[in-house]
matplotlib code that plots the C-alpha trace (Angstrom):
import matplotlib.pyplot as plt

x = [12.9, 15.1, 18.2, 20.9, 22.9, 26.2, 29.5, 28.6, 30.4, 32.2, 35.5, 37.2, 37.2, 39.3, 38.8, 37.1, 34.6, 32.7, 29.6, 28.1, 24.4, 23.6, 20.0, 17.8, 15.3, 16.3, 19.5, 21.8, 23.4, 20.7, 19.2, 20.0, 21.1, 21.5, 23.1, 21.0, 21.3, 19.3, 19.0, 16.1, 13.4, 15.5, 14.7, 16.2, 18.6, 21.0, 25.1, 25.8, 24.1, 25.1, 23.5, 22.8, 25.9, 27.9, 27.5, 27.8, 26.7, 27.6, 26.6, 28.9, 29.7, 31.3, 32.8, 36.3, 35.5, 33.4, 32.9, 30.1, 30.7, 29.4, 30.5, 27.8, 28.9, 28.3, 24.9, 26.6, 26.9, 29.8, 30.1, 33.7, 33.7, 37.3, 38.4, 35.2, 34.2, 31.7, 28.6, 28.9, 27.0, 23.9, 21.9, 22.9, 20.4, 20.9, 18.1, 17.1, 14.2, 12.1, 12.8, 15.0, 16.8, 17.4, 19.9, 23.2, 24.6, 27.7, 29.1, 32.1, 34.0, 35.8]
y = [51.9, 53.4, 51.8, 53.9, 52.8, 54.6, 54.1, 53.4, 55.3, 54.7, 52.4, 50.8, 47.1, 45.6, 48.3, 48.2, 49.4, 49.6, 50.0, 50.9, 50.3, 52.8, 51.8, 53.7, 52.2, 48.6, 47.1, 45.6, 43.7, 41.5, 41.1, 39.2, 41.9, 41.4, 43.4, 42.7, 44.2, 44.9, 46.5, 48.0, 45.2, 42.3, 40.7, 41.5, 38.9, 38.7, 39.4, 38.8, 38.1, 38.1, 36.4, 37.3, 35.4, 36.6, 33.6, 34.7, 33.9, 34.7, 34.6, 32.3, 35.2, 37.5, 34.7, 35.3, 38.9, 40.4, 40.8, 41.6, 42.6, 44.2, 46.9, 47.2, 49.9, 52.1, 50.1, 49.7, 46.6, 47.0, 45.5, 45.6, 44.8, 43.8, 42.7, 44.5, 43.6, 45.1, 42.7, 43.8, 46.8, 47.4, 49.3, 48.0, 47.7, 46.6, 44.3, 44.2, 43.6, 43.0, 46.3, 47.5, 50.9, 53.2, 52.0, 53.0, 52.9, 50.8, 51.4, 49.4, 50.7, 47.9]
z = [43.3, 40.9, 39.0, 37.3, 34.9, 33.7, 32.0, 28.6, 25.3, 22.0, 22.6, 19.5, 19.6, 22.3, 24.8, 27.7, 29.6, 33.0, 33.4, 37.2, 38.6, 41.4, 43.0, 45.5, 47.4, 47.1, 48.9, 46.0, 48.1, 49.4, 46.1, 42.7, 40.1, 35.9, 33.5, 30.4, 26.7, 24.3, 20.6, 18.8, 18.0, 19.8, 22.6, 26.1, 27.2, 30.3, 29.8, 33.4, 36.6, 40.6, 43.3, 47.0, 47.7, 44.9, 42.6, 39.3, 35.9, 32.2, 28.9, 26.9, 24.3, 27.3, 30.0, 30.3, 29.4, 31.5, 35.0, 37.2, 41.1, 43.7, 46.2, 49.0, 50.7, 47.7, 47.0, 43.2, 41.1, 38.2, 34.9, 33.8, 30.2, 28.6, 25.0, 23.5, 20.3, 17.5, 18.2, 22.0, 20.7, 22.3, 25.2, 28.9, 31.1, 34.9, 36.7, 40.2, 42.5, 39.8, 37.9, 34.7, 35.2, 32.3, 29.9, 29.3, 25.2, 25.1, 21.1, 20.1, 16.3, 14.9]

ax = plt.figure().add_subplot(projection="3d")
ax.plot(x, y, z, "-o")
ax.set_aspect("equal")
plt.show()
């Protein structure tokens, strides 16, 4: 199984972003998939998560903000990140079938 994660970069504060999640060797759309963040020495925690039936979840600091979705014909999982601010800073990591990808760098300049 391998998860890739792209789309991060530098975007000033209130920009956005999407980040994508391209698996091989695990079917997205049949399984539950997290985008999770993390900086250096912190713990790993979930931003935003989607279900086998598309229910979703979000961390309070990005609902109304972010958005995760799925296109399964393209075995991708998206992240659209809006309104982005400084403390969204951080490495982006997406989650599936019990494995992390690599992570993609998401920098936000106030």
């Amino acid at each position: 199984v391998q998860l890739q994660a792209s789309g991060g970069g530098l975007v000033q504060a209130g920009g956005s972003l999407r980040l994508s999640c391209v698996a091989s060797g695990l079917t997205l759309s049949i399984n539950y998939v997290g985008w999770y963040r993390q900086n250096a020495g912190k713990q790993r925690y979930l931003v935003a998560g989607i279900s086998e039936s598309d229910s979703t979840t979000y961390a309070d600091s990005v609902n109304g903000r972010f958005t995760i979705s799925r296109d399964s014909a393209k075995n991708t999982v998206y992240l659209q990140m809006n309104s982005l601010k400084p403390e969204d800073t951080d490495v982006y990591y997406c989650f599936a079938g019990g494995h992390y990808g690599l992570g993609t760098l998401v920098t936000v300049s106030s």
